[in-house]
N, C-alpha and C positions, 0 to 999 in steps of 0.2 A: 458541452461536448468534452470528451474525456477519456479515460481509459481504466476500467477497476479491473486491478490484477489480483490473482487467486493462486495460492499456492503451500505446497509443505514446506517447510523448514528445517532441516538436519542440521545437527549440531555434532562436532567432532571433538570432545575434552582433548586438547593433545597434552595440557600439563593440570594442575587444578584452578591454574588464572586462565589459561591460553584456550580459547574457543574459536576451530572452525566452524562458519557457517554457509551453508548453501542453499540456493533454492530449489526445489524439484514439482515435478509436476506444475509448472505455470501453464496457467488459463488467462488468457486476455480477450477480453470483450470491450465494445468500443460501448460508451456512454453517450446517448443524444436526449438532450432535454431544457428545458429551461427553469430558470431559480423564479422561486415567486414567495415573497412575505406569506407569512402563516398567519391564518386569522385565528385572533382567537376571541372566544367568548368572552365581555367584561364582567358581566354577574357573574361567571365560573371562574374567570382568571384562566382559564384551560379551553387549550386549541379546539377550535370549532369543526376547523376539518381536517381528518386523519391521511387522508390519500396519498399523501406526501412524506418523505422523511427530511427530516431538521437536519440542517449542519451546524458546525461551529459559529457561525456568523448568524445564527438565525433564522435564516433563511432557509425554504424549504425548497428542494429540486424533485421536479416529476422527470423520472426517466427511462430511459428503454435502452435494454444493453441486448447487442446480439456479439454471437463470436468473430475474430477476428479470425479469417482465414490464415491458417498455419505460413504459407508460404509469403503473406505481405507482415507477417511478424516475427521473422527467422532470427533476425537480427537485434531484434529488441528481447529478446526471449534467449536466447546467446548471452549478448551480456549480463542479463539478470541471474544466469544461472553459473557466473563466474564467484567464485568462495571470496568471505572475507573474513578476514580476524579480527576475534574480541578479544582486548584483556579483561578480564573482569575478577575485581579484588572489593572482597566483602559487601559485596552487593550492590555494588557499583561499577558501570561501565567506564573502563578506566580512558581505556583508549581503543578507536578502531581503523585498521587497517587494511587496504585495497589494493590490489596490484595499481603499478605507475600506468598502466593503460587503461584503467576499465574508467568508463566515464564520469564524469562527477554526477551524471541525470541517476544512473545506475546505482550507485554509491547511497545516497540519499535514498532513496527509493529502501533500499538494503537496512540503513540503516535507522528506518521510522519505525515505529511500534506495530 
């Protein structure tokens, strides 16, 4: 169970380090499923069955996302679309910053790939 969020990304140059970012348009869908080992072929070395996608661990999840109704995700969908600043000096993210309120779940979130 889970949550994959979907969304644009704007970005504001305010200087040539100094990067606001926001989020816009987020989509949230809830995730129900369970993980299960990937089988895979030994004469092939390659997965037996495809129905599944692989995560980092390995393991593969079968799942079903429906949307989250607007009004039980007002508030999570709020803070995600609160800005945060990047410095960012020769191609490197130097440092990032967040208002003193916006959540650390939020933050992270903001700040993953």
């Amino acid at each position: 169970a889970g949550i994959k969020i979907q969304s644009d990304v704007r970005l504001q140059f305010l200087t040539d380090q100094d990067i606001l970012m926001v989020m816009e348009n987020i989509k949230l869908k809830s995730l129900r499923g369970e993980k299960e080992l990937r089988e895979t072929d030994p004469e092939q070395g390659s997965p037996g069955k495809q129905e599944s996608q692989q995560d980092s661990s390995g393991a593969a999840s079968r799942e079903e996302s429906e949307d989250i109704p607007d009004q039980e995700m007002e508030e999570l969908r709020r803070q995600l679309q609160r800005p945060i600043r990047v410095r960012y000096v020769q191609g490197r993210v130097e440092r990032i910053e967040a208002e003193k309120d916006d959540p650390q779940w939020s933050v992270n979130i903001k700040r993953s790939p």
